[in-house]
N, CA, C and O atoms as a DFTB+ gen file, in Angstrom:
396 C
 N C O
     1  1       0.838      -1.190       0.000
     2  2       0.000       0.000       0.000
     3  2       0.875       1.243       0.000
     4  3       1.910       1.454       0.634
     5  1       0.135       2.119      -0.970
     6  2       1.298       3.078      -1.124
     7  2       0.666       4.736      -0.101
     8  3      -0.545       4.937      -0.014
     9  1       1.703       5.736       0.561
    10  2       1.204       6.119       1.598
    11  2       1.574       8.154       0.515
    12  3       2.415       8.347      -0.363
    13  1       1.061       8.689       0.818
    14  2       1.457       9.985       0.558
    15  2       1.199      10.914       2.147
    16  3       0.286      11.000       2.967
    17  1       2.145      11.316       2.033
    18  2       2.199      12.211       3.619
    19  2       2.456      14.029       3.173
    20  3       3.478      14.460       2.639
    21  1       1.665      14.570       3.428
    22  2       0.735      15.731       2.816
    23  2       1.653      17.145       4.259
    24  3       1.733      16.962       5.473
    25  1       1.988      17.954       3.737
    26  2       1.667      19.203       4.908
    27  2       0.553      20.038       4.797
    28  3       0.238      20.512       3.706
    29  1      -0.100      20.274       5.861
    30  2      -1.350      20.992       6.293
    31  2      -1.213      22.314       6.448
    32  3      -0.817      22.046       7.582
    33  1      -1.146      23.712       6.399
    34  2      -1.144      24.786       7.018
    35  2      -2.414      25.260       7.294
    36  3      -3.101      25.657       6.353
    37  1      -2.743      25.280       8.157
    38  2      -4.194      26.031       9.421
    39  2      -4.528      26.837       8.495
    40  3      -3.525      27.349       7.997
    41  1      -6.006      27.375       7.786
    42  2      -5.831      28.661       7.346
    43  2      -5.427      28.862       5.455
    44  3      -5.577      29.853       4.740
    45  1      -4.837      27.354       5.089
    46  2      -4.593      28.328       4.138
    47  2      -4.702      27.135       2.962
    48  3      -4.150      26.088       3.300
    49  1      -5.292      27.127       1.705
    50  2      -5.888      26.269       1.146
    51  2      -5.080      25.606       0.013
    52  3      -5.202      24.451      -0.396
    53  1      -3.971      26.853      -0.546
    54  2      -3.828      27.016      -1.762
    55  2      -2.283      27.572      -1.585
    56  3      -2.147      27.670      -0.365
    57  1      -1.240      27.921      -2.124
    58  2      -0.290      28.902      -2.204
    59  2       1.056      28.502      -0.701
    60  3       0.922      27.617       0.144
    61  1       1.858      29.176      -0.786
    62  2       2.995      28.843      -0.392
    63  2       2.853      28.921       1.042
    64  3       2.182      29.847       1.498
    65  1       3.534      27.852       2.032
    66  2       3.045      27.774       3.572
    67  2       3.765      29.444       3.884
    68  3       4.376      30.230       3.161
    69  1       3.274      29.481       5.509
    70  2       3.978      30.220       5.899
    71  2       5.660      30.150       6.322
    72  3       6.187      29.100       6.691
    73  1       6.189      31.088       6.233
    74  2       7.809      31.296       6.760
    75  2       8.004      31.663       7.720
    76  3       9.142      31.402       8.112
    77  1       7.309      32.284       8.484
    78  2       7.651      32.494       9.799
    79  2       7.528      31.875      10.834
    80  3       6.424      31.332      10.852
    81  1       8.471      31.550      12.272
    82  2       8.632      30.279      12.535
    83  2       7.459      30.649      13.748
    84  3       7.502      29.718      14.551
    85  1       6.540      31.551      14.132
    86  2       5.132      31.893      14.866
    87  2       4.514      31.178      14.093
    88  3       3.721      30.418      14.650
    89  1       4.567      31.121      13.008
    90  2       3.374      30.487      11.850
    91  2       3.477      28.884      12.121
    92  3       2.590      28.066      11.879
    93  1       4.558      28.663      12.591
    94  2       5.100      26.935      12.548
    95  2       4.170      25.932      14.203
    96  3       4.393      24.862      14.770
    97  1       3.382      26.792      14.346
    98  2       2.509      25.900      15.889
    99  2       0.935      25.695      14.711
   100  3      -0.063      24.993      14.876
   101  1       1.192      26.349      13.914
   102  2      -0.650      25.998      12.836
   103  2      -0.011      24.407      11.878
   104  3      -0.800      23.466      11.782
   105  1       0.940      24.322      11.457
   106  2       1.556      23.163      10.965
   107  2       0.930      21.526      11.282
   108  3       1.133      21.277      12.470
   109  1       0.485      20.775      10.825
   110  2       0.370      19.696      11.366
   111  2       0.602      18.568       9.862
   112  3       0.574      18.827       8.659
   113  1       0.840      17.196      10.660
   114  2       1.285      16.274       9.061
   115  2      -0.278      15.395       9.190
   116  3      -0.824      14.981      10.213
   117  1      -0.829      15.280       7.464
   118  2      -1.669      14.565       7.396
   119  2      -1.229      12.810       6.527
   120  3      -0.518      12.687       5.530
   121  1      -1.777      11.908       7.144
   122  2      -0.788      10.584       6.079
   123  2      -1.997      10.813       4.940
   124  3      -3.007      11.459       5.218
   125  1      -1.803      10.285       3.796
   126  2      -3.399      10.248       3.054
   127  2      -2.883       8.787       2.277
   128  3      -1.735       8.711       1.840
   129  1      -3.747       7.767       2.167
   130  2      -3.471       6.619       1.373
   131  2      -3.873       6.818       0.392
   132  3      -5.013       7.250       0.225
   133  1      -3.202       6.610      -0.382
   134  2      -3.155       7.415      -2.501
   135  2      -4.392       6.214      -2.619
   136  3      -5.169       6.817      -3.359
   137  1      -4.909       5.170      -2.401
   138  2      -5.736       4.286      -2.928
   139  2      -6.949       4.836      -2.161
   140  3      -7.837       4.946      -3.006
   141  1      -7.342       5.174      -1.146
   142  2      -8.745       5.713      -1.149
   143  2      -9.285       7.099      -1.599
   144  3     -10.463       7.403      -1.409
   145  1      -8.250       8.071      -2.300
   146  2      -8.748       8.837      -3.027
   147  2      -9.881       8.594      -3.822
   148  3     -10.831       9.308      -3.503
   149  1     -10.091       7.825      -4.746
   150  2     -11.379       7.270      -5.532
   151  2     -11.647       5.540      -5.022
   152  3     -11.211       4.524      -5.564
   153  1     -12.487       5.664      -3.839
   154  2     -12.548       4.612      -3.746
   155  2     -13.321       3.069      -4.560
   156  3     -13.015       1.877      -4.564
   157  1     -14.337       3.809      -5.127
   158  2     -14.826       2.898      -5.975
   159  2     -15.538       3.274      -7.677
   160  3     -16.209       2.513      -8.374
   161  1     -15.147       4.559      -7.952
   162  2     -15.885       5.255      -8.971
   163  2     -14.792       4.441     -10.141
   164  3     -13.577       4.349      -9.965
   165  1     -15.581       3.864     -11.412
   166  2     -14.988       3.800     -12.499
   167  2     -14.062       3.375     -12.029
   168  3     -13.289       4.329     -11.940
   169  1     -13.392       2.121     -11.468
   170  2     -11.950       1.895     -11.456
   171  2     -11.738       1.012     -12.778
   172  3     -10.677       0.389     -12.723
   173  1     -12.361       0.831     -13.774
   174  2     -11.851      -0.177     -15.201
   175  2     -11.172       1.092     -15.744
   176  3     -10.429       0.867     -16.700
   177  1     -11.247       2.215     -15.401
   178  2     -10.658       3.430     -16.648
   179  2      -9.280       4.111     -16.214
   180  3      -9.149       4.928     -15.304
   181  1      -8.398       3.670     -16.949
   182  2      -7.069       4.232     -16.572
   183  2      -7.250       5.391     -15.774
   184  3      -6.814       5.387     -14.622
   185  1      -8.246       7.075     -16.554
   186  2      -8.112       7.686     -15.758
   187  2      -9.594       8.240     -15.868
   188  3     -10.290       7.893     -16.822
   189  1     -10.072       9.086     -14.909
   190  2     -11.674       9.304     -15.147
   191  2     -11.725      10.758     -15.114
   192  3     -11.199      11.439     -14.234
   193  1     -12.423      11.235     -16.172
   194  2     -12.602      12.366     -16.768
   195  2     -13.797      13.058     -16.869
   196  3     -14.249      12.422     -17.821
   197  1     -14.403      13.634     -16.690
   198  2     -16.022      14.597     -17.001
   199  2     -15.848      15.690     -17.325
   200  3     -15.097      16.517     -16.807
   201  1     -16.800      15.843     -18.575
   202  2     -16.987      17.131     -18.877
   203  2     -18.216      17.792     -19.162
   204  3     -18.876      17.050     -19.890
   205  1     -18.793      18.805     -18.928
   206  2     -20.059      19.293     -18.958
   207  2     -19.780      20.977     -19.640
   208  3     -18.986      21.864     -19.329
   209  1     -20.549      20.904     -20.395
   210  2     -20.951      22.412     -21.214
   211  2     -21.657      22.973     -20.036
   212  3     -22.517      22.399     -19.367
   213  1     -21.164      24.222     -19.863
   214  2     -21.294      25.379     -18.682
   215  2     -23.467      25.686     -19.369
   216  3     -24.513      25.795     -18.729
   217  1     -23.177      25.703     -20.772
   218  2     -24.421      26.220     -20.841
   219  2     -26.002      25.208     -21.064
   220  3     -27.172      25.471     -21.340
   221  1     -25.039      23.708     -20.695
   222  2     -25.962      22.904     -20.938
   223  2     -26.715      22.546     -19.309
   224  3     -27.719      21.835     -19.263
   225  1     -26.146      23.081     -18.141
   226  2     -26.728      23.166     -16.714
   227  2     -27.861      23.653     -16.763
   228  3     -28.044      24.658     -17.450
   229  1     -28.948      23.043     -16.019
   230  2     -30.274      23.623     -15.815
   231  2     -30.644      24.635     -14.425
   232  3     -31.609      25.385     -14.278
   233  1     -29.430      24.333     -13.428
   234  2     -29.535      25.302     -12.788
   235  2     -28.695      26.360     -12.666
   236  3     -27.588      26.113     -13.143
   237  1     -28.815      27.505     -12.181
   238  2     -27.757      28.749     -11.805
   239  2     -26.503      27.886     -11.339
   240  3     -25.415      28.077     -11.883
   241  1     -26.647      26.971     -10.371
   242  2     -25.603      26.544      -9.238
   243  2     -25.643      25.395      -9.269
   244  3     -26.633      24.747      -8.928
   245  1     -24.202      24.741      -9.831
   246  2     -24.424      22.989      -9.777
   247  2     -23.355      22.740      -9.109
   248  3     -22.346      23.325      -9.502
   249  1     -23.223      21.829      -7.926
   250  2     -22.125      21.165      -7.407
   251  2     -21.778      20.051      -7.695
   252  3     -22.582      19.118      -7.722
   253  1     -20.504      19.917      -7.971
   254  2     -19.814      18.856      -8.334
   255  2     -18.732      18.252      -7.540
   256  3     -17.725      18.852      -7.164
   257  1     -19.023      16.992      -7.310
   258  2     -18.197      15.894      -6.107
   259  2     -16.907      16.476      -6.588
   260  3     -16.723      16.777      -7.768
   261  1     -15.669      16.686      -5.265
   262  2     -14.577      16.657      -4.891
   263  2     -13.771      15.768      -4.213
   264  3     -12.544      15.795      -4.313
   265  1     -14.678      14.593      -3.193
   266  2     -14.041      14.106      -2.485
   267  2     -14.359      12.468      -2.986
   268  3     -14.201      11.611      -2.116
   269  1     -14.762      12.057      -4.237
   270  2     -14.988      10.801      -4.645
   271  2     -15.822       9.812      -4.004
   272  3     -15.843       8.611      -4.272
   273  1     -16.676      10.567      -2.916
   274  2     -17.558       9.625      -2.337
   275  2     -19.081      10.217      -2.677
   276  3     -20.058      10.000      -1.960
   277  1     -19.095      10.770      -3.536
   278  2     -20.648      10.766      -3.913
   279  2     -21.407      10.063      -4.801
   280  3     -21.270       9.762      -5.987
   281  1     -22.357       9.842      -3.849
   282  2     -23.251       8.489      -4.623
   283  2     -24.091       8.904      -5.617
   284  3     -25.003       8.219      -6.082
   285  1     -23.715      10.350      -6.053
   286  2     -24.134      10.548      -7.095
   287  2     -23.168      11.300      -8.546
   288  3     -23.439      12.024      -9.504
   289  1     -22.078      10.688      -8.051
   290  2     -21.196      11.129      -8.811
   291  2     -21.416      11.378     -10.140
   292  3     -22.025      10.416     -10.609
   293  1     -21.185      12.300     -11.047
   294  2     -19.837      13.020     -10.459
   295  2     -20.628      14.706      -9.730
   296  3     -19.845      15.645      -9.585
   297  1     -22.188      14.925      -9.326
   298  2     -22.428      15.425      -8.970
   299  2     -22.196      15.017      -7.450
   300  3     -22.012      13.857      -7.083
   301  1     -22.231      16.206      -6.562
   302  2     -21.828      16.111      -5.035
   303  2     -23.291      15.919      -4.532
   304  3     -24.307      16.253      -5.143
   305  1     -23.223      15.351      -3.369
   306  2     -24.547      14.791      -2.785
   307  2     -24.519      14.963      -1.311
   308  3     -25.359      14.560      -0.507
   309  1     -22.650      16.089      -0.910
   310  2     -23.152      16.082       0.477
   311  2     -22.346      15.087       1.363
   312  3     -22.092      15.336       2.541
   313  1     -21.941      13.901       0.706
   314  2     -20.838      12.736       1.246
   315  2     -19.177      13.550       1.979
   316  3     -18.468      13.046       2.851
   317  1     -19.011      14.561       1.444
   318  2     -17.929      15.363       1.595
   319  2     -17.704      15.675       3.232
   320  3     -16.627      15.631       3.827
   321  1     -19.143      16.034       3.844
   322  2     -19.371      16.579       5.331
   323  2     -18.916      15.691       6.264
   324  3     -18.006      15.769       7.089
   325  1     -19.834      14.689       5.949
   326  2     -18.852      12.881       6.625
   327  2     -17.737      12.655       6.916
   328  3     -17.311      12.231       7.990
   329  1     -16.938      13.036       5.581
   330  2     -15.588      12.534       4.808
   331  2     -14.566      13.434       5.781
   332  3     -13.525      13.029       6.298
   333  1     -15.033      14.493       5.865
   334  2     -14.279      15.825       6.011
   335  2     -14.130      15.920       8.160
   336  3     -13.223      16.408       8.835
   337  1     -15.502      15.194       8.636
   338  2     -15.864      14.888       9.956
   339  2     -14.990      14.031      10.297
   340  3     -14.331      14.230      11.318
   341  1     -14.765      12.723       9.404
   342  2     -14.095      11.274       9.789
   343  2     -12.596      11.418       9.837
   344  3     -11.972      10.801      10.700
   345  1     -11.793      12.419       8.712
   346  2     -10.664      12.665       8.361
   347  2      -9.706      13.740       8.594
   348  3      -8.507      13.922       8.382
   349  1     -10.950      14.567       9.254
   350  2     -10.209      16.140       9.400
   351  2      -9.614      17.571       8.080
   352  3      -9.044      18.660       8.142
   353  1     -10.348      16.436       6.739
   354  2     -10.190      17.209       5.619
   355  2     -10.598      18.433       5.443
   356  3     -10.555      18.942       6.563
   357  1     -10.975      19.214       4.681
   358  2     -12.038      20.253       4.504
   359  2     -12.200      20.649       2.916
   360  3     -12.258      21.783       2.441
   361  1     -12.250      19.506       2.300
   362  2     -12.782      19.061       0.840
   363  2     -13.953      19.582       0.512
   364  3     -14.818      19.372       1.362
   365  1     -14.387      20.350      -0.666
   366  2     -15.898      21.110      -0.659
   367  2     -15.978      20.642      -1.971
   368  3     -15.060      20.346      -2.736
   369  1     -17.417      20.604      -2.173
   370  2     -17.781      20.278      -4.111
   371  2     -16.920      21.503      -4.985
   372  3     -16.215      22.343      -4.427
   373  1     -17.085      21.434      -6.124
   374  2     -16.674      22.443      -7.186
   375  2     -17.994      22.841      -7.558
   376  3     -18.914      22.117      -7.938
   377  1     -17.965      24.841      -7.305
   378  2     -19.677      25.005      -8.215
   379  2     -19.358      25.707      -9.506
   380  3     -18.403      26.475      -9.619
   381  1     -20.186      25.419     -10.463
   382  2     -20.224      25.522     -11.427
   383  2     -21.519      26.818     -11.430
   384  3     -22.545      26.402     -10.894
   385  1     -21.604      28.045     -11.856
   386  2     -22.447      28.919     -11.662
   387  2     -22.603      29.134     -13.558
   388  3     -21.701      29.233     -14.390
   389  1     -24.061      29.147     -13.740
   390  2     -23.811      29.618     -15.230
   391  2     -24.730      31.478     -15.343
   392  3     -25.262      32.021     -16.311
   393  1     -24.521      32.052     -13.633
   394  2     -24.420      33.913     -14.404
   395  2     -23.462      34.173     -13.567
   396  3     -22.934      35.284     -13.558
């Protein structure tokens, strides 16, 4: 089993950790096992792909699964809150807004 070990910074989602060594008590290590990323969606397909025309959505606001446990994939259904409770993640759908 193969293991990926992730750094966390408190606070910050995206972009370069902090440098300052005050900043270094928000720090924590997460392990993540590269095999339950997609735990059961499409595993016959090398890699799994979706695509949707922005103007073919019927609503203003569509969410779309992030964390591979929605049972309604590849729309989000909400499985994320669980995921995010059980793991300490903070994984959110992707919205797709068409105004």
């Amino acid at each position: 089993m193969a293991s990926v070990t992730c750094t966390v910074y408190a606070g910050i989602s995206y972009g370069r950790p902090p440098s300052s060594a005050a900043n270094s008590k928000h720090r924590r290590m997460v392990a993540v096992r590269a095999e339950t990323v997609n735990p059961d969606i499409r595993k016959t397909e090398d890699k799994v792909v979706d695509s949707v025309l922005v103007t073919d959505l019927s609503k203003p606001v569509t969410a779309y699964c992030r964390c591979w446990r929605s049972k309604t994939f590849p729309l989000c259904d909400g499985t994320h809150l669980k995921h995010n409770k059980a793991t300490g993640d903070n994984v959110g759908p992707l919205l797709l807004k068409t105004k």
